[in-house]
C-alpha positions in Angstrom: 18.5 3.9 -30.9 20.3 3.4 -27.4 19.0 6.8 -26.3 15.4 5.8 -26.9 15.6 2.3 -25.1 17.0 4.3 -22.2 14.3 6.3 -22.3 11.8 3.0 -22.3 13.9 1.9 -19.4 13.2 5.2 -17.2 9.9 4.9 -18.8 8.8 1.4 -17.5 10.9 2.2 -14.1 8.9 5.0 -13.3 5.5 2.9 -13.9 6.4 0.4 -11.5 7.8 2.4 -8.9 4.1 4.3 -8.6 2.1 1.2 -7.1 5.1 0.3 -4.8 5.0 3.6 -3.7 1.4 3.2 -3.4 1.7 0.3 -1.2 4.5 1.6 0.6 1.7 4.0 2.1 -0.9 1.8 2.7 1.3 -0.1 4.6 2.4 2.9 7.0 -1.3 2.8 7.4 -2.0 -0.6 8.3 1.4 -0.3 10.4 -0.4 2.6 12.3 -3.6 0.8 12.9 -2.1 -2.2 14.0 -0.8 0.4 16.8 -4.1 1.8 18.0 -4.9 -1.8 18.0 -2.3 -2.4 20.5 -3.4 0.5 22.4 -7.2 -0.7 21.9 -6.3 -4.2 23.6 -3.9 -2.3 26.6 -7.1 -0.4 27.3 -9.5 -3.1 27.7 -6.4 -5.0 29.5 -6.4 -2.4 32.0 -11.0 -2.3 32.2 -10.7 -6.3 32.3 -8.0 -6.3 34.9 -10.3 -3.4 37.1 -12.9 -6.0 36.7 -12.0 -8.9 38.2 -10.1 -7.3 40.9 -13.2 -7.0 43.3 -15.1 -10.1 42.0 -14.6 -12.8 39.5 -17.5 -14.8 36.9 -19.2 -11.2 36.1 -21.3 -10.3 33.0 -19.4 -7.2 32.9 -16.2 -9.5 33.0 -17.5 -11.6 30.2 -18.2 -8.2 27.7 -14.5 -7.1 28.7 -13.0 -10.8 27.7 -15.8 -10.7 24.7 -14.3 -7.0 23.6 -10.6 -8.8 24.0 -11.1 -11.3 21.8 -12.5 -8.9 19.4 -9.6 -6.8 19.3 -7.3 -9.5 18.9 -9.2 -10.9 15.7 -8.9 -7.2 14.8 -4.9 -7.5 15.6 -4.4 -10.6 14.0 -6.6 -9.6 10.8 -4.3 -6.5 10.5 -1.4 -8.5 10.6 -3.0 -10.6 7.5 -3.2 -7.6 6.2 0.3 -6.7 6.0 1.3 -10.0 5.1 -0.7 -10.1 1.4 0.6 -6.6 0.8 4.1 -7.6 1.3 3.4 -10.8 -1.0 2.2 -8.5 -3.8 4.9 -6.3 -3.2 7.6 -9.2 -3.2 5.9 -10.4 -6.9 5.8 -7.2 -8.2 9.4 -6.5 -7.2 10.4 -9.6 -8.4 8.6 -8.9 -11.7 10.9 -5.9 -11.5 13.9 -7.9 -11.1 13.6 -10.1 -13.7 12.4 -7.4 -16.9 15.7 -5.5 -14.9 17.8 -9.1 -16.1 16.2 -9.0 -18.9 17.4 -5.4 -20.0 20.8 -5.9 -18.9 20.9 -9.2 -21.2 20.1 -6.7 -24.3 22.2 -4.0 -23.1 25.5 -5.9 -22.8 24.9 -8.0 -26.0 24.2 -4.9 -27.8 27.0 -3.5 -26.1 29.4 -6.8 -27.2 28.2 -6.1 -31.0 29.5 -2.2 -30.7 32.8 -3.6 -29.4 33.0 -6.1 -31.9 32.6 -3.6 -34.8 35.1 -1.6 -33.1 37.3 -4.3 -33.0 37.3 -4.1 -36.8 38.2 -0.6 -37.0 40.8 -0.2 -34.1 43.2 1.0 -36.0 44.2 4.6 -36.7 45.1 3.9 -40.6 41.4 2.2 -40.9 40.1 5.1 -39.5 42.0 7.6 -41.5 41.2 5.2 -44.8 37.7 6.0 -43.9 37.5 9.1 -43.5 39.9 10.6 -46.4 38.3 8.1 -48.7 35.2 10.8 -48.8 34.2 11.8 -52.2 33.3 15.4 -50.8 34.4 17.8 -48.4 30.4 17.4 -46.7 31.1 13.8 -46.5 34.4 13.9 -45.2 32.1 15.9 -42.1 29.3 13.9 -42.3 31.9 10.5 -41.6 33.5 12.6 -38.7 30.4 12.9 -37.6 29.4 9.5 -37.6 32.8 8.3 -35.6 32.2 11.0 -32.7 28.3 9.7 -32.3 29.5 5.6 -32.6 32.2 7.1 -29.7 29.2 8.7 -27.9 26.8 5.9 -28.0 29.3 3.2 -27.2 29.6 5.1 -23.7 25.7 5.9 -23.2 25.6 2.3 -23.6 28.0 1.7 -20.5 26.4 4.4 -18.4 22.7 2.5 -19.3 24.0 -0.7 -18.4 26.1 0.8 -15.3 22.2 2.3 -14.2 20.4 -1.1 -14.9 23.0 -3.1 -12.6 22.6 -0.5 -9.6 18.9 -0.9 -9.9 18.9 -4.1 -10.3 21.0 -4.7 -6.9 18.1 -2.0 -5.3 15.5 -3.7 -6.1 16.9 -7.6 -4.8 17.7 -5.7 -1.6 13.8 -4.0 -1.4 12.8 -7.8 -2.0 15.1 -9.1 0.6 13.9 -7.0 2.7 10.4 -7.8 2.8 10.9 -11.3 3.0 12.6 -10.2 6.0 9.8 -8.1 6.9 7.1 -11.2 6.1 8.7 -13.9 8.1 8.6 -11.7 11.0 4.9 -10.7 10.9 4.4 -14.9 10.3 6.0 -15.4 13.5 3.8 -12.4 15.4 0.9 -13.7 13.4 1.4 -17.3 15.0 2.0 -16.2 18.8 -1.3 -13.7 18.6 -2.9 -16.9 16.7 -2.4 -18.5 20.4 -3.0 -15.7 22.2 -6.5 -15.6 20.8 -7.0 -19.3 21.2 -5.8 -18.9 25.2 -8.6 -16.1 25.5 -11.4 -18.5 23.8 -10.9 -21.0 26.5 -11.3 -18.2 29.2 -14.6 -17.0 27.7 -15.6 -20.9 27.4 -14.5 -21.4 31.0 -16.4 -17.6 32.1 -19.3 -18.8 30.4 -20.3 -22.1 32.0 -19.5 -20.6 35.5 -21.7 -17.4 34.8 -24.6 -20.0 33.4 -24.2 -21.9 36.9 -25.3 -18.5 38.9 -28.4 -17.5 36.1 -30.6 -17.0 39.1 -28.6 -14.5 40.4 -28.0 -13.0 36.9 -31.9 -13.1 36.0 -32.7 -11.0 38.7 -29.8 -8.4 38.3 -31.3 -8.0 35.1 -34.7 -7.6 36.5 -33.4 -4.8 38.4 -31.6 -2.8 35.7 -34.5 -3.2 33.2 -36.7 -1.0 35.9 -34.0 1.5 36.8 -33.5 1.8 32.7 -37.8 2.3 32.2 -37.5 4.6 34.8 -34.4 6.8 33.1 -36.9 6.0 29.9 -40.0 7.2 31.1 -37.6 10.9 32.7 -36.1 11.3 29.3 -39.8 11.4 27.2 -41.4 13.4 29.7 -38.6 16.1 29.6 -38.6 16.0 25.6 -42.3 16.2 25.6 -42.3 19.4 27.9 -39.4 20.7 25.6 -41.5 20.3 22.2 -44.2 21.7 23.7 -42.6 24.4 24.7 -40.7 25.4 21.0 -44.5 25.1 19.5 -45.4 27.6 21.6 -43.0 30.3 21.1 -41.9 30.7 17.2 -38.4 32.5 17.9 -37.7 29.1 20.2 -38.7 27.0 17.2 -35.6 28.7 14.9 -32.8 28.4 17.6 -33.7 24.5 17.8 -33.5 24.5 14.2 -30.0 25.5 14.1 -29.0 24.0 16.6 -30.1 20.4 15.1 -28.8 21.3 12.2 -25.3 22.1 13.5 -25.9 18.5 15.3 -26.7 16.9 12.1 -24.1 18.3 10.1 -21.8 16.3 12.6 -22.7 13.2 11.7 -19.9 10.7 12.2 -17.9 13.1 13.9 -19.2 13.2 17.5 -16.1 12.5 20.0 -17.0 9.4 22.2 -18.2 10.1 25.9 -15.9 8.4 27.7 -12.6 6.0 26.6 -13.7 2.1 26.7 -15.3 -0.5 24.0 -18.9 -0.8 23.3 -20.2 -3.6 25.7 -23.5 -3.7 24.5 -25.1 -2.5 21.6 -27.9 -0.6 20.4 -31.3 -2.5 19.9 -32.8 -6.2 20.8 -29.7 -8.4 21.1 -28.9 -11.6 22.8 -28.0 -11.4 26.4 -24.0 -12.2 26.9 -24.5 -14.5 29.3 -28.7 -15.8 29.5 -29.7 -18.0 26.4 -33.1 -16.9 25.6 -32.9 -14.0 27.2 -32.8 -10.6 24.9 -32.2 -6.9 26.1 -33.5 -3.9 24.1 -31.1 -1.1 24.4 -32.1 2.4 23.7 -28.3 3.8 23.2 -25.1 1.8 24.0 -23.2 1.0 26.9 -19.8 2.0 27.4 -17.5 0.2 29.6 -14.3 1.8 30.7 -11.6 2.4 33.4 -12.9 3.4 37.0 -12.8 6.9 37.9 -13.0 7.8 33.7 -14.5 11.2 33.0 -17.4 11.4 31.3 -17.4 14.3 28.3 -20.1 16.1 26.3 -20.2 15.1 22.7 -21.6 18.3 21.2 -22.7 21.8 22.3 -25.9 22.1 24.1 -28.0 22.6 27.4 -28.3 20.6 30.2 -31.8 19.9 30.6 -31.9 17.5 33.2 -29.6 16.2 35.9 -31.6 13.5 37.8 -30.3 10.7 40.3 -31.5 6.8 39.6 -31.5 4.0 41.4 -29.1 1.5 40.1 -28.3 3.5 37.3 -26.6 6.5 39.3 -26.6 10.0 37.8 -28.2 10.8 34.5 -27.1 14.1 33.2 -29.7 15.2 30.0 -28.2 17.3 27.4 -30.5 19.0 24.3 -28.8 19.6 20.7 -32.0 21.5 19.4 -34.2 18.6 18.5 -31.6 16.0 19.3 -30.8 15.0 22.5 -27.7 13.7 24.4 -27.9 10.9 27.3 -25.5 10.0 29.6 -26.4 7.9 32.4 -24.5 6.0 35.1 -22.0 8.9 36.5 -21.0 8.8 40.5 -20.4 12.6 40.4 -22.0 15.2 38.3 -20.1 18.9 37.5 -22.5 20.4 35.6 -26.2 21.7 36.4 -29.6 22.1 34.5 -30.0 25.2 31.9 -25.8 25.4 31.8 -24.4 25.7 28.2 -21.9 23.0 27.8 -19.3 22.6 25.3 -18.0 19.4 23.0 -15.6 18.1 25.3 -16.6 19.6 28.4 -16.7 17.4 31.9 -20.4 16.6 33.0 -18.8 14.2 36.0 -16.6 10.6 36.5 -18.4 6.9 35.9 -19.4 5.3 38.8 -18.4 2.0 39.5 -20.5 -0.4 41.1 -20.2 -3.5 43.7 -18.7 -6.3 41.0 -16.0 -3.2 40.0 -17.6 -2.7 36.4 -17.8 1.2 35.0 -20.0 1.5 32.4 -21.4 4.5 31.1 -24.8 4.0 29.3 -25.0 6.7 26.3 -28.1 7.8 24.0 -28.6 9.9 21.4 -32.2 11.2 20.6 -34.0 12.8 18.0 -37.0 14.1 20.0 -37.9 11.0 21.2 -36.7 8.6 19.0 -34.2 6.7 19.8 -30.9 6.3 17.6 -27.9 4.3 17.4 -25.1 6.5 18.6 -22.4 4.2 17.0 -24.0 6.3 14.1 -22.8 9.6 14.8 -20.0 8.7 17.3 -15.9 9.2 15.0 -15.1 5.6 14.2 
């Protein structure tokens, strides 16, 4: 009997030790992404900080305050996070700790019957009475038996309840613990709560002052929107040439299609460009700064640290290095019938018809007279555009 309830005991120890463990994981998880989260926000620390060292009340200023904010909702969700998985592990442990009390109720009270009933047969003549009052030599054995297993089970008893009392004082230690553990992230949870609120009235106070110079703005924006239908109108008359060209020679036609299907089969996995946070995205969006005023952008704009260097994000060919007003460098890379974009370098290392490899420097981001580097990236199939945030690693 005692043996099987200790086996119930290991039984229902080992069933709720599996989603602690569980937990216990995720939680190294979340820990770790609440570490690139730091390292996220040092990063655009540092690009915000480059930023408003030449000049102050900048768009590009605003998307580095905008990324900020973002990453510290990111911090402060992650921190959330941690919080409701220590309250489920706290009420699972302390379901744990109470069917623990429970047992050890049972056990000892089982345990104070056994003694009683010992008790009653303490004494060497009662046990002698017993035992040489058998009607048979079998049950004189089967009685000597029974004494050396009552003996046996009386101290599996003690070791069971010994076992239940060490776990129990485990398991109020793991739950002490992460209370500790949870009053701790509160506090962090409370000081990056501020934090983001201090950063809110910055972008409030960036906003109104950028609104004041929207003349200025307007016609900055006039200005990129050419240089970007110039780089627009390079980039379609290169891929036209290029697909004209495969349709004319067959054997041209198969290396493009392996080559886009190597690119294609790297979906998701492309490594970025350049380091930085996405300050605009791809598509017709809202202008950061301008109400009523909406950008349509063929890729995404990265901005980053100055002198960052700018990488390949898959094997290929350069196809076209060409020089833009406004926009700087443009360095055109072809993936078969994909194509990579990356426009806005200061210094270019590569050269057209070089094979380049994922990885591989094409030149640095140039940074221009308000101190912003931003590196405007696209991704092509032929000459459709597509959103590189969906093949770019997460």
């Amino acid at each position: 009997m005692i043996a099987g309830k200790r086996l119930c005991l290991y039984f229902l120890l080992a069933v709720l030790a599996l989603p602690v463990y569980a937990q216990r994981k995720s939680k190294e998880q979340l820990q770790k992404e609440r570490q690139q989260q730091l390292e996220k926000i040092r990063q655009v620390e540092k690009i915000l900080n480059q930023t408003t060292s030449k000049k102050k009340n900048t768009v590009g200023e605003l998307n580095a305050l905008n990324a900020r904010i973002r990453e510290q909702e990111n911090l402060i969700q992650s921190i959330k996070d941690e919080i409701s998985l220590l309250n489920r592990e706290i009420d699972e442990t302390n379901s744990f700790v109470q069917a623990l009390e429970e047992d050890l109720l049972r056990l000892k009270k089982e345990y104070a019957q056994m003694l009683f009933a010992a008790q009653k047969a303490n004494s060497n003549v009662n046990r002698l009475i017993f035992l040489f009052s058998s009607h048979s030599f079998d049950q004189f054995l089967m009685r000597l038996q029974y004494m050396k297993q009552y003996a046996e089970q009386r101290k599996l008893q003690t070791q069971a309840i010994t076992q239940v009392q060490e776990e129990l004082r485990a398991q109020v230690k793991i739950t002490e613990q992460a209370r500790e553990e949870k009053n701790k992230l509160l506090q962090e949870e409370v000081a990056e709560s501020q934090r983001l609120e201090s950063l809110k009235k910055k972008q409030q106070v960036l906003v109104r002052n950028l609104e004041k110079e929207e003349k200025n703005l307007r016609r900055d924006l006039e200005t990129t929107r050419k240089a970007v239908a110039q780089l627009d109108r390079l980039i379609n008359e290169l891929i036209r040439e290029e697909m004209e060209r495969a349709a004319r020679e067959a054997r041209n036609r198969n290396t493009m299609a392996e080559l886009s299907g190597s690119f294609e089969e790297n979906r998701k996995k492309l490594a970025w460009p350049v380091n930085g946070f996405v300050s605009l995205g791809f598509g017709r969006q809202k202008h950061p700064a301008l109400k009523r005023v909406e950008i349509d952008n063929q890729g995404i704009n990265i901005q980053t640290q100055q002198g960052e260097k700018v990488r390949a994000v898959f094997n290929g060919e350069v196809r076209q290095v060409a020089f833009i007003a406004t926009l700087g460098n443009t360095v055109i890379i072809s993936h078969g019938e994909y194509y990579s974009i990356y426009a806005g370098l200061r210094e270019v290392f590569v050269k057209p018809g070089q094979k380049v490899t994922a990885g591989l420097e094409l030149g640095i981001v140039q940074s221009n007279a308000e101190g912003i580097s931003e590196l405007r990236f696209q991704i092509r199939k032929n000459t459709t555009p597509l959103d590189p945030m969906q093949w770019l690693k997460n």
